[in-house]
C-alpha positions in Angstrom: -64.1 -3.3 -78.5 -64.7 -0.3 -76.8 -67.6 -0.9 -73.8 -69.8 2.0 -73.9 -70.3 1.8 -70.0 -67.3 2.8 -68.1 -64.9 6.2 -67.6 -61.9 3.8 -67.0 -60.2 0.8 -68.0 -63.3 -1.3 -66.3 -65.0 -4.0 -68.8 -68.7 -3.7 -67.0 -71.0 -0.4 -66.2 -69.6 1.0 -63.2 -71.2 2.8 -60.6 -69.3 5.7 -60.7 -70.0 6.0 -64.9 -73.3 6.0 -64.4 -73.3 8.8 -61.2 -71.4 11.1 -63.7 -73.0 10.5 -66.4 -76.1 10.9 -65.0 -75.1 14.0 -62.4 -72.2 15.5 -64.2 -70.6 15.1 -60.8 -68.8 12.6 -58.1 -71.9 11.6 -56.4 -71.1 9.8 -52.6 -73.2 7.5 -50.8 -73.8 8.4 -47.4 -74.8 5.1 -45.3 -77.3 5.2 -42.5 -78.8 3.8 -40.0 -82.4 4.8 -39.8 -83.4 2.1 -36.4 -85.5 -0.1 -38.4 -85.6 -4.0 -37.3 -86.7 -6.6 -39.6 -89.5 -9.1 -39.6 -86.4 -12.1 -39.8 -85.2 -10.8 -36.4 -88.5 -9.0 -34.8 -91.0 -12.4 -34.3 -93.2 -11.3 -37.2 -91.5 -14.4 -39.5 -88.5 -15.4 -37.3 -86.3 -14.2 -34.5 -83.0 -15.9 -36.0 -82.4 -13.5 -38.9 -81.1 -14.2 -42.5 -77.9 -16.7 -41.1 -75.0 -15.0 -42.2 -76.4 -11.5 -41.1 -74.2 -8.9 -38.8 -75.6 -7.6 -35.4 -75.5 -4.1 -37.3 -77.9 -5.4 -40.0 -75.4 -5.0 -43.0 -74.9 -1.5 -41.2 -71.4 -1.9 -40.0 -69.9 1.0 -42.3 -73.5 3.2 -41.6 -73.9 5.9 -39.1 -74.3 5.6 -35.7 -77.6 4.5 -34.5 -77.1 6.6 -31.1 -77.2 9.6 -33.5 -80.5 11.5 -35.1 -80.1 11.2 -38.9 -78.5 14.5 -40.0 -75.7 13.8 -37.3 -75.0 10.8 -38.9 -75.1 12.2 -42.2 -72.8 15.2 -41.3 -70.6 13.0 -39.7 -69.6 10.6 -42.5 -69.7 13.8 -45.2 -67.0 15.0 -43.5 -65.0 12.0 -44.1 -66.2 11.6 -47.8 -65.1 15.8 -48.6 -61.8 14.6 -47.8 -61.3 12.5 -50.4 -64.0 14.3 -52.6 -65.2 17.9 -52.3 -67.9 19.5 -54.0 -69.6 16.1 -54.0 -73.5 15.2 -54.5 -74.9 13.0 -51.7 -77.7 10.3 -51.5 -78.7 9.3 -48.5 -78.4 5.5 -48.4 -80.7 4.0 -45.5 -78.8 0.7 -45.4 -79.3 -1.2 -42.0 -81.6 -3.9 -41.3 -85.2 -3.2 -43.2 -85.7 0.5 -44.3 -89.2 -0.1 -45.2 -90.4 -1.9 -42.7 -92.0 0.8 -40.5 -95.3 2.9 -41.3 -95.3 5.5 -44.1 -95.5 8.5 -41.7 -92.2 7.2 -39.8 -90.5 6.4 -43.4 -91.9 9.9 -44.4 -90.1 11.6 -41.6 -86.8 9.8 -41.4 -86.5 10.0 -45.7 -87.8 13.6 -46.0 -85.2 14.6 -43.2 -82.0 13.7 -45.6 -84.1 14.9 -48.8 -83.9 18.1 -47.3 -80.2 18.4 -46.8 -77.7 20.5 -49.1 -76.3 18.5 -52.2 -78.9 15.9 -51.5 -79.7 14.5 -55.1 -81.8 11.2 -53.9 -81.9 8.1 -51.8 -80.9 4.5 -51.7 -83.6 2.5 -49.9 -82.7 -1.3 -48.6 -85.1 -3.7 -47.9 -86.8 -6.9 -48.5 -89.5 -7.7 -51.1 -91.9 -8.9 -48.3 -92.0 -5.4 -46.9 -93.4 -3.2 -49.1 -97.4 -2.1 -48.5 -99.1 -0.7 -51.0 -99.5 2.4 -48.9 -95.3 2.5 -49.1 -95.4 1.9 -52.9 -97.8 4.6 -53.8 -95.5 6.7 -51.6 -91.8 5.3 -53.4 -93.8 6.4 -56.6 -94.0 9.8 -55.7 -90.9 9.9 -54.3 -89.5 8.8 -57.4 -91.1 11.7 -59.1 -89.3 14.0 -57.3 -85.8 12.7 -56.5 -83.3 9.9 -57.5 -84.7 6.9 -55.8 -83.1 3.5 -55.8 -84.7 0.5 -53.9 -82.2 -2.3 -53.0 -83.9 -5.9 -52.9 -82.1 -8.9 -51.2 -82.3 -12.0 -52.8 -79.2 -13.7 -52.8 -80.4 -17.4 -54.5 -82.9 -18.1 -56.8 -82.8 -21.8 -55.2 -85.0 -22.5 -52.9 -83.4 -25.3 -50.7 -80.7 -22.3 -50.1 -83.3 -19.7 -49.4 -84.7 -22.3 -46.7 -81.0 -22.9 -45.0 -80.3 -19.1 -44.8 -83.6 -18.4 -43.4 -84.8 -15.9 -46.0 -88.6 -16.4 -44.8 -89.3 -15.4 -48.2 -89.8 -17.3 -51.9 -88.8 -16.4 -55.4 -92.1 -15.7 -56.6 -92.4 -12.9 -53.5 -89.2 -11.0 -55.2 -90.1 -11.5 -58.5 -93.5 -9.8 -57.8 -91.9 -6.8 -56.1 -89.6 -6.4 -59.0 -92.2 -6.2 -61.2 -94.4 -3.3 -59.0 -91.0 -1.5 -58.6 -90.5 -1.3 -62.8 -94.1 -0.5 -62.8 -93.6 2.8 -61.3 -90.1 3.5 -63.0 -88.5 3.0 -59.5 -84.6 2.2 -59.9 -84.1 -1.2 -58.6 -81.1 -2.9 -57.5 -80.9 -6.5 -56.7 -78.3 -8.6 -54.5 -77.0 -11.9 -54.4 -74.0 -13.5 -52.8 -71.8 -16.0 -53.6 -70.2 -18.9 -51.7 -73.7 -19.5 -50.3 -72.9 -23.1 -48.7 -73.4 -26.2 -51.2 -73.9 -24.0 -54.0 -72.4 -24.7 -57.1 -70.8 -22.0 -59.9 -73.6 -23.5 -62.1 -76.1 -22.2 -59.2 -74.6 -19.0 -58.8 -74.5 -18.4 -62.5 -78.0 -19.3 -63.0 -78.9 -16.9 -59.8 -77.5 -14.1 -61.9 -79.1 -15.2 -65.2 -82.8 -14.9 -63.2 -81.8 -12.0 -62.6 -80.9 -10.4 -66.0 -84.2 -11.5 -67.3 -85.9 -9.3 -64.7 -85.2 -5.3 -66.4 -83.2 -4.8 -63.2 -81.2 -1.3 -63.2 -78.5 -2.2 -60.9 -76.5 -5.5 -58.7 -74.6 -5.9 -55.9 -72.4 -9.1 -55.7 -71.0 -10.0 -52.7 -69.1 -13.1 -51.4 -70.3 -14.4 -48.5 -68.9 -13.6 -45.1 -68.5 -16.3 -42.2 -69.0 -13.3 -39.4 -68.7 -14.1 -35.5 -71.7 -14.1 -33.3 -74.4 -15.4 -36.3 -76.0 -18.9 -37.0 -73.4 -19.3 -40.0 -70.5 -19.4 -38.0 -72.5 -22.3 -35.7 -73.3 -23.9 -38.7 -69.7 -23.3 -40.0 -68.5 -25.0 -36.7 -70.4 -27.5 -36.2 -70.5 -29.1 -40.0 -67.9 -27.1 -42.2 -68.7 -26.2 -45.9 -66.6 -24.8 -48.6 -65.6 -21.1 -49.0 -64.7 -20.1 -52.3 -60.8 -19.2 -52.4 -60.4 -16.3 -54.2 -59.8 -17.4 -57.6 -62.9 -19.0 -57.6 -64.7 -16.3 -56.1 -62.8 -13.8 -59.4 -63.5 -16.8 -61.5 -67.3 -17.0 -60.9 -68.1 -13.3 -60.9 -66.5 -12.9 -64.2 -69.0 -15.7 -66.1 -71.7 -14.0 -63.8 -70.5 -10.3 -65.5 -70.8 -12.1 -68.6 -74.7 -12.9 -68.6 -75.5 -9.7 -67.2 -76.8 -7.1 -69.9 -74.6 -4.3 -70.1 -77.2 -1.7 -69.4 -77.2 -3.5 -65.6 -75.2 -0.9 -63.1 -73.1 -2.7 -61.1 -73.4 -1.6 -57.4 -70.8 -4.1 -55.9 -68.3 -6.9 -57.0 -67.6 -8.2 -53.7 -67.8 -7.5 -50.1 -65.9 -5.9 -47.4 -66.6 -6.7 -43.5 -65.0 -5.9 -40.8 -61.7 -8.0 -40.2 -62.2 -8.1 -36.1 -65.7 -9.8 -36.8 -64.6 -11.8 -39.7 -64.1 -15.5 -39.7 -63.7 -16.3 -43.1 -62.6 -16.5 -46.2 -59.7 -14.3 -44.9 -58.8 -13.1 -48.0 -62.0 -10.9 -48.4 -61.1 -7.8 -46.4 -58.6 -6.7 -49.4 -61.2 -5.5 -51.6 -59.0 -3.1 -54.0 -57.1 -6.3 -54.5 -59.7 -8.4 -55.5 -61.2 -5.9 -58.0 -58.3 -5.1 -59.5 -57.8 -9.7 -60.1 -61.1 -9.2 -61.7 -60.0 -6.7 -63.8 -57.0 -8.7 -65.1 -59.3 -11.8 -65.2 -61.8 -9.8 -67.5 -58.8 -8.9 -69.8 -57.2 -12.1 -69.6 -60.1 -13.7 -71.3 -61.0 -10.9 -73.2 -64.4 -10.9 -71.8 -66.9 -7.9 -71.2 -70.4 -7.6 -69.4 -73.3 -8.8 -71.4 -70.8 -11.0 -73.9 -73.6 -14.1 -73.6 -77.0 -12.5 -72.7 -77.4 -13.9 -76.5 -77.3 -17.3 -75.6 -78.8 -17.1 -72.1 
């Protein structure tokens, strides 16, 4: 079989397939960190934050929030032309809540990236809670005139986990945002994490199958990360759960690629945090490692993406 998805030896659509094919052209993500908080962390819902989340936000590879925007964005290009000149760019507003602000302050922090050289859209994350109707009718045309991806966390489809990580948000809430994101063609990337305490590969698998019935365009898998300073590593502490080794991290993700439909980009296979902050699983930080298992896994079992949406 020959998967229709990929420029290399990769068995699901990668990321970087779909940027060329798409572009004609290596297209880098620029991370930043536009100095938005988030209604988990500001009072509006909670003031303890999603359990497991960083003190950056998720933003620990993102620009520096002591910098304006094009600083930050100039200042990680010149790191990425290293490695690949005569790039495109999207500007990837990645800490915390990048929606939750007014429309004239998302306005003037997106439009200030839109405007820069080799600038070919943007990568908006956020939650599905904070999204006005003012900010949709705005995303729409936005859409209209750029590449625009809006990144939704999820995480679990299972409620009683969505209650102990302190989402502040249900299922229903993410499947209705979905749905107003596909109804304006928006690009819409979903992600989930794995290892999630007392969640079984049955409940990880059935996570991603939710999610394959939704018309998603993209994922991002991650594994989760006991990180210092946050209510998981209390919680790790104080009653310890499991965290997956990583063969059963490589395991689960290839049944996960398997329910996926093919057409699905995928963002992210696992995660990669920072090693000074990290408490476990301590296998994580080697990412290249742990893609390249997959890889071997996928061929081991002669399995690609989207081998059993039939039967899902």
């Amino acid at each position: 079989m020959i998967f229709p998805y990929t420029n290399s030896n990769k068995r699901y659509h990668t990321l970087d397939y779909f940027f060329k094919n798409k572009f004609k052209s290596k297209v880098c993500k620029i991370s930043l960190n536009g100095g938005f908080t988030c209604p988990n962390i500001d009072g509006t819902k909670s003031t303890a934050g999603c359990i497991y989340c960083s003190k950056s936000g998720s933003g620990e590879y993102g620009g520096d929030p002591k910098q304006d925007l094009i600083n930050q964005f100039n200042t990680i290009k010149k790191v990425m032309d290293r490695k690949w000149p005569n790039s495109k760019y999207i500007g990837y507003f990645q800490a915390r809540t990048n929606t939750y602000a007014p429309v004239e302050v998302l306005k003037e922090k997106y439009e200030t990236i839109l405007k820069l050289d080799n600038v070919v859209g943007l990568a908006i994350a956020t939650r599905p809670d904070c999204i006005t109707d003012e900010c949709l009718d705005y995303l729409k045309e936005l859409n209209e005139r750029t590449f625009l991806t809006v990144e939704l966390g999820l995480q679990s489809i299972h409620e009683k986990t969505s209650n102990l990580i302190n989402r502040c948000h249900d299922l229903k809430c993410f499947d209705d945002m979905v749905k107003k994101l596909k109804e304006r063609n928006i690009f819409t990337v979903v992600h989930i994490i794995n290892g999630l305490p007392y969640e079984t590969k049955e409940m990880m698998i059935e996570t991603v199958k939710h999610v394959n019935s939704l018309n998603v365009d993209g994922i991002k898998i991650h594994m989760l990360s006991v990180l210092k300073d946050t209510p998981l590593e209390k919680l790790y502490k104080i009653k310890p759960f499991h965290l997956l080794t990583k063969e059963e991290y490589i395991d689960i993700v290839c049944s996960q690629l398997e329910y996926l439909n093919p057409k699905i980009v995928i963002q992210r296979l696992t995660g990669d945090p920072m090693e000074e902050d990290l408490i476990g699983p301590l296998w994580l930080p080697k990412k290249i490692n742990v893609l390249n298992d997959i890889d071997k896994e996928m061929v081991k079992r002669n399995i690609y993406q989207g081998d059993k949406i039939s039967t899902n």
